[in-house]
FIZA-49623 format. One line per field, with one value per residue: residue number from 1; residue in three letters; x, y, z of N, C-alpha, C in turn. Coordinates in nm, 4 decimals. Layout:
<rs>
n = c(NUM | ...) .
res = c(ALA | ...) .
n.X = c(X | ...) .
n.Y = c(Y | ...) .
n.Z = c(Z | ...) .
ca.X = c(X | ...) .
ca.Y = c(Y | ...) .
ca.Z = c(Z | ...) .
c.X = c(X | ...) .
c.Y = c(Y | ...) .
c.Z = c(Z | ...) .
</rs>
This chain:
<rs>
n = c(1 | 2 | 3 | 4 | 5 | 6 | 7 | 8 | 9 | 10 | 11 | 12 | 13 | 14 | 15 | 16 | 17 | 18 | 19 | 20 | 21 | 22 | 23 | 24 | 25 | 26 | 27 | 28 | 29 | 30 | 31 | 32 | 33 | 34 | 35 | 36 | 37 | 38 | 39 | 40 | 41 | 42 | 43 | 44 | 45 | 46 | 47 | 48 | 49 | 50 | 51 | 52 | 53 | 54 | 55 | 56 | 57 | 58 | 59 | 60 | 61 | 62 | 63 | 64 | 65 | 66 | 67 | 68 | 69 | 70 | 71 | 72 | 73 | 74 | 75 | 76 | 77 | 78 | 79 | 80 | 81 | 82 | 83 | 84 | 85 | 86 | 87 | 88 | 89) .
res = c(UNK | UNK | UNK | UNK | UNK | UNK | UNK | UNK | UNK | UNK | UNK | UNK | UNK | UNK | UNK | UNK | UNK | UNK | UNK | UNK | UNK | UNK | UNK | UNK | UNK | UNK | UNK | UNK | UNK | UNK | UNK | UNK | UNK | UNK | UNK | UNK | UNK | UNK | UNK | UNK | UNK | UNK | UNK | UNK | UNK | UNK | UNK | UNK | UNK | UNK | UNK | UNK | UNK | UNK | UNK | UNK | UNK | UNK | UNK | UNK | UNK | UNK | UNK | UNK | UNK | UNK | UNK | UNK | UNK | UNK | UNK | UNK | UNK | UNK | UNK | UNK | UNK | UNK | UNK | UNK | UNK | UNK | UNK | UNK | UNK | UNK | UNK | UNK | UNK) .
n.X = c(7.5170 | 7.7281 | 7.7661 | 7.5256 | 7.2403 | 6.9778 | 6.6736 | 6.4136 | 6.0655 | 6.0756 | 6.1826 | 6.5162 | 6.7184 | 6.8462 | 6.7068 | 6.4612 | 6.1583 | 5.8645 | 5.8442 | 5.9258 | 5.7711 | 5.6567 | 5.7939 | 5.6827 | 5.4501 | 5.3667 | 5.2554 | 5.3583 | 5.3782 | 5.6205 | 5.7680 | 5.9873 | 6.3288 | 6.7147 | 7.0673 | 7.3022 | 7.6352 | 7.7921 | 7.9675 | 8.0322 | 8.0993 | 8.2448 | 8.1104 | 8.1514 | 7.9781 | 7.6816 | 7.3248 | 6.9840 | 6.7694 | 6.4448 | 6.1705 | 5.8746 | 5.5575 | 5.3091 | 5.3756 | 5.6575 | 5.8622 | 6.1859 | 6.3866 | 6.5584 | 6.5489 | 6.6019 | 6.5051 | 6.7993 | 6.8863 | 6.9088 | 7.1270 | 7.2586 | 7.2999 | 7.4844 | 7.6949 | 7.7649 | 7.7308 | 7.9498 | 7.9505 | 8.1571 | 8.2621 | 8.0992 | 7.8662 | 7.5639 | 7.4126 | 7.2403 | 7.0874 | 6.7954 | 6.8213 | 6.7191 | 6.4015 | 6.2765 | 5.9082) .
n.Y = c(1.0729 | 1.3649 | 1.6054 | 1.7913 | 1.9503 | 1.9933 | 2.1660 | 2.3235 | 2.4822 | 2.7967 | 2.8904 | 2.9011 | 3.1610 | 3.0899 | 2.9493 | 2.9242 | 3.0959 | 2.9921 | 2.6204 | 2.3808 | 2.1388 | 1.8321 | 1.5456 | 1.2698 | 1.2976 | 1.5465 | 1.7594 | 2.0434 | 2.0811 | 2.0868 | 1.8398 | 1.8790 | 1.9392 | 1.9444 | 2.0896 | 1.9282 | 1.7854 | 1.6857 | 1.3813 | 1.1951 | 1.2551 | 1.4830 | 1.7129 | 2.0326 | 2.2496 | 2.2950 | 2.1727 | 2.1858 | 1.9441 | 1.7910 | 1.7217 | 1.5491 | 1.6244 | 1.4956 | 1.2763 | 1.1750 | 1.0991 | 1.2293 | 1.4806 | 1.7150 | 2.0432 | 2.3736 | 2.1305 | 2.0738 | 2.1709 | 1.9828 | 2.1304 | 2.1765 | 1.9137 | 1.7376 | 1.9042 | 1.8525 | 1.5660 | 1.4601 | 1.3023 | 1.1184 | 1.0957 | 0.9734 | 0.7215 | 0.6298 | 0.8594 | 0.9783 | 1.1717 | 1.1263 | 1.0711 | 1.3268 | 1.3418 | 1.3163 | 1.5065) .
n.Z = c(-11.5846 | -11.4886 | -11.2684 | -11.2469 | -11.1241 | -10.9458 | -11.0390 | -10.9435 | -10.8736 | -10.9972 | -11.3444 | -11.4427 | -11.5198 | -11.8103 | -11.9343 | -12.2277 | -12.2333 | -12.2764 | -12.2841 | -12.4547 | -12.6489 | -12.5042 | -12.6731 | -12.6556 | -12.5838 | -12.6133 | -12.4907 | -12.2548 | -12.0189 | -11.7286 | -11.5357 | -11.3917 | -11.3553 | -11.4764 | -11.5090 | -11.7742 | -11.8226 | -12.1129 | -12.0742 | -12.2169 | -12.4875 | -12.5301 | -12.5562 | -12.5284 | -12.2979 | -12.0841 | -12.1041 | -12.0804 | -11.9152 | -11.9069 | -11.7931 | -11.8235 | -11.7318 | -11.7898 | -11.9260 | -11.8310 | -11.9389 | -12.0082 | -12.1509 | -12.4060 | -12.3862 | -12.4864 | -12.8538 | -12.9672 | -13.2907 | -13.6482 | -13.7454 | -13.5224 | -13.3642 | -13.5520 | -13.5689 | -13.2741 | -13.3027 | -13.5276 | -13.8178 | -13.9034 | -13.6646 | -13.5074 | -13.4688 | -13.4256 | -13.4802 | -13.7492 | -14.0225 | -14.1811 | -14.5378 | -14.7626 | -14.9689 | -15.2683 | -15.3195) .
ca.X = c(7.5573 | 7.7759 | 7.8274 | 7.4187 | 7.1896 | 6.8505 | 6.6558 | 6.2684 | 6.0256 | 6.0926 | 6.2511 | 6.6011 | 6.7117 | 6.9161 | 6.5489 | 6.3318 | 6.0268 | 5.8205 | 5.8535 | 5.8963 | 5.6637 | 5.7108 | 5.8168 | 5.6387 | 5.3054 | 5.2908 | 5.2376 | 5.4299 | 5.3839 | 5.6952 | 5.7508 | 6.1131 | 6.4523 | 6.8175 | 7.1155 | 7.3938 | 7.7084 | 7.8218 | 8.0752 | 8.0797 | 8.1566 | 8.3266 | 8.0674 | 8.1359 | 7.8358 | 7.5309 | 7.2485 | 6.8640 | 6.6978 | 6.3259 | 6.0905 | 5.7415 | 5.4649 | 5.2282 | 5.4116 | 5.7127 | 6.0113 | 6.2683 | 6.4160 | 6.6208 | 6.5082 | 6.5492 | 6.5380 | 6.8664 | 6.8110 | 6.9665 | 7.2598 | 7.3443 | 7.3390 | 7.5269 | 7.8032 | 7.7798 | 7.7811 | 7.9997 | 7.9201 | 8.3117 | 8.3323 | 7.9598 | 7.7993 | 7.4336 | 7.2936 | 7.2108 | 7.0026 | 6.7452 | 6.8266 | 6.5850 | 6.3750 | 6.1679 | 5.7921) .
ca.Y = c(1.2090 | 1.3827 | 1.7749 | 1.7811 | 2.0445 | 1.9725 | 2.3175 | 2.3256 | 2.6234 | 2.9398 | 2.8737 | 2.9474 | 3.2698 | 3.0793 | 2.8852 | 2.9659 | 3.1579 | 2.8574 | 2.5392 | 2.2686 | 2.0768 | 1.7149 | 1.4782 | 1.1615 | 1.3376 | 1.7038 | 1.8655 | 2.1759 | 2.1039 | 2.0289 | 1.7949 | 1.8966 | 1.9722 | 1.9814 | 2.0598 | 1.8238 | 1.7725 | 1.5416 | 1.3540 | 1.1049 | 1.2691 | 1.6286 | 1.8439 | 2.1557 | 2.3300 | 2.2465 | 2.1331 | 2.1363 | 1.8334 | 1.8289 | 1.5452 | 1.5765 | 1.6274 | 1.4420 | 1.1572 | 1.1655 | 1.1297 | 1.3103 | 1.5529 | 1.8687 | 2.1981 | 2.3385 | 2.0658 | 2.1074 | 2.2134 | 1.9250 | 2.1506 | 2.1270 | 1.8066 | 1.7220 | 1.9596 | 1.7706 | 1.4377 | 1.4594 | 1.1477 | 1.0205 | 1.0279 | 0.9139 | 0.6449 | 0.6214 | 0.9740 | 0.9423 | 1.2226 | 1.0754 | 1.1502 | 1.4503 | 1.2639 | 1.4256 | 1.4615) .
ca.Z = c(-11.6105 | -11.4049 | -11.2186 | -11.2050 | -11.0320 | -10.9427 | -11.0317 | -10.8772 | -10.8628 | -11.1425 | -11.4103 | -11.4783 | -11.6646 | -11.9216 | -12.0157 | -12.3016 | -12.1439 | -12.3338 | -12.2680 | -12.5972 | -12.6139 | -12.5464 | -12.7965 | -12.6587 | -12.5700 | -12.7064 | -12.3029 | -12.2235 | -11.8340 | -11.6621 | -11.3739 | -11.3354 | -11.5234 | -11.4345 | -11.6298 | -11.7259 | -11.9346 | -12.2307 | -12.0498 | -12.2956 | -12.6242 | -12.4701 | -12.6282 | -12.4620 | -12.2450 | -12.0716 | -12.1728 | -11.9632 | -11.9240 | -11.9128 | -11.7255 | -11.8841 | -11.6279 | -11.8191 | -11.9350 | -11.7360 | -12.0254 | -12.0163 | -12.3072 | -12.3968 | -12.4042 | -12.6015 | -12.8347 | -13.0608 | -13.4071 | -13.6988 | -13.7621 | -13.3692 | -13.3414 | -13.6743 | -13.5280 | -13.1850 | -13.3453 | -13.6554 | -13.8569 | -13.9256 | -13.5521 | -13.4008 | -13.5027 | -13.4176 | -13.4954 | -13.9352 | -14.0323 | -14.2975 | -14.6341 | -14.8442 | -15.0352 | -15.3165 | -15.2715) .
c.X = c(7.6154 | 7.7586 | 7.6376 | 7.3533 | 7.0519 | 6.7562 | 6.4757 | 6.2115 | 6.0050 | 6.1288 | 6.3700 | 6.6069 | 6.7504 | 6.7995 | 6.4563 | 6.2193 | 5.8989 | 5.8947 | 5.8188 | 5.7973 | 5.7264 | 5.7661 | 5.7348 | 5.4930 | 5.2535 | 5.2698 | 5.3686 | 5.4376 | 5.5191 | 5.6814 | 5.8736 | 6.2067 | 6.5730 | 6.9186 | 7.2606 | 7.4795 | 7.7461 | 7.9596 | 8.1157 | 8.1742 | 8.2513 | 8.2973 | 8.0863 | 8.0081 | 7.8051 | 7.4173 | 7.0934 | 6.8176 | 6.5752 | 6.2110 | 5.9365 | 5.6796 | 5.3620 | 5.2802 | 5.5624 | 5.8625 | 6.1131 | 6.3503 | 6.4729 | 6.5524 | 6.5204 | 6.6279 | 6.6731 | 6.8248 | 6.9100 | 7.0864 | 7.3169 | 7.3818 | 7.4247 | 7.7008 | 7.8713 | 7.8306 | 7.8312 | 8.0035 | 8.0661 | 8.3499 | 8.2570 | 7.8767 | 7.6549 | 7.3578 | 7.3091 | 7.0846 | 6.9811 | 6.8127 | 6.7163 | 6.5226 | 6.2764 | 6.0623 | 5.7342) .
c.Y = c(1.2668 | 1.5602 | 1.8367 | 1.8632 | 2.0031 | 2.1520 | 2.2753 | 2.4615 | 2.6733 | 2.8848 | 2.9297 | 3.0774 | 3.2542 | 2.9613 | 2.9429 | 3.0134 | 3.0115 | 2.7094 | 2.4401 | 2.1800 | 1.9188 | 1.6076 | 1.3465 | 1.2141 | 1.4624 | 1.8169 | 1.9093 | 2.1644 | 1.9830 | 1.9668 | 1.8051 | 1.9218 | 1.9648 | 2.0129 | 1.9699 | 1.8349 | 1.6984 | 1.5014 | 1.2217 | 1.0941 | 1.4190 | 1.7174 | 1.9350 | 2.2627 | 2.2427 | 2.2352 | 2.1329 | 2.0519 | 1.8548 | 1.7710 | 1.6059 | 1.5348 | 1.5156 | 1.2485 | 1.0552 | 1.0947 | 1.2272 | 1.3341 | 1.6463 | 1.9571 | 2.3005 | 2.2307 | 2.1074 | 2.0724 | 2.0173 | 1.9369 | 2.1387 | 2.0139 | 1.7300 | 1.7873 | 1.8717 | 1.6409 | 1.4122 | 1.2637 | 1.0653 | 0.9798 | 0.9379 | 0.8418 | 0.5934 | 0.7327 | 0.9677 | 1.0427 | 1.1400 | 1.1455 | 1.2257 | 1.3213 | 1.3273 | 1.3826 | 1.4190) .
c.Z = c(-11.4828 | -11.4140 | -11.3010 | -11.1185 | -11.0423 | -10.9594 | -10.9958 | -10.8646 | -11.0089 | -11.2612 | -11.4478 | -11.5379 | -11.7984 | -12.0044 | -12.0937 | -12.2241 | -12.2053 | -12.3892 | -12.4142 | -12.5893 | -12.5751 | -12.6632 | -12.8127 | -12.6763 | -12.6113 | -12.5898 | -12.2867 | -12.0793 | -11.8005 | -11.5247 | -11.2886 | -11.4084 | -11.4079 | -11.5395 | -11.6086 | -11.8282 | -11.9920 | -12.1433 | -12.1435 | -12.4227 | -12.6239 | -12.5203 | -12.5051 | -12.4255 | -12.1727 | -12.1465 | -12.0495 | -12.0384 | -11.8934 | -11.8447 | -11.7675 | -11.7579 | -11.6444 | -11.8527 | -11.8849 | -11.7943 | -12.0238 | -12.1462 | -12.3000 | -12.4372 | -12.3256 | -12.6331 | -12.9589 | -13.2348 | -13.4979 | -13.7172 | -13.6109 | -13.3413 | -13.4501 | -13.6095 | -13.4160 | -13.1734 | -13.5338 | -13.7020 | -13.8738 | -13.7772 | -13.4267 | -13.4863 | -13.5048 | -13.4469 | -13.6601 | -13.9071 | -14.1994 | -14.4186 | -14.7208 | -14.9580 | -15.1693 | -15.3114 | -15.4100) .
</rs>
């Protein structure tokens, strides 16, 4: 990833006041973040990155909703993101 800021301390102003939770482990304690841009696919923005305190993965947050990423990665033109299909219960 490129054009990268290391941010340490406070938290940003453009950061959720609460922290997502992890995805691997469920802990809200950060061990760090920066933010970074899609130079791969030319989504437009930033994005913060997240490094879990506890288990030490890294993740977005926030994390984007289905319709964001659906927009981001339009299926005729990205190939690995497939949201499941609804299934009835």
């Amino acid at each position: 990833m490129t054009d990268t800021a290391q941010v340490t301390g406070r938290r940003p102003p453009d950061v959720p006041a609460e922290a997502a939770a992890c995805p691997v482990c469920d802990s809200t304690r950060e061990a760090g973040r920066f933010q970074a841009r899609d130079p791969h696919y030319g989504n437009a923005g930033r994005w913060w990155l997240r490094r879990c305190a506890d288990c030490g993965s890294w993740g977005l947050d926030p994390i984007p909703s289905d319709a964001e990423l659906l927009r981001m990665y339009p299926a005729e033109s990205y190939y690995a993101f497939r949201l499941a299909p609804e299934r009835p219960l």
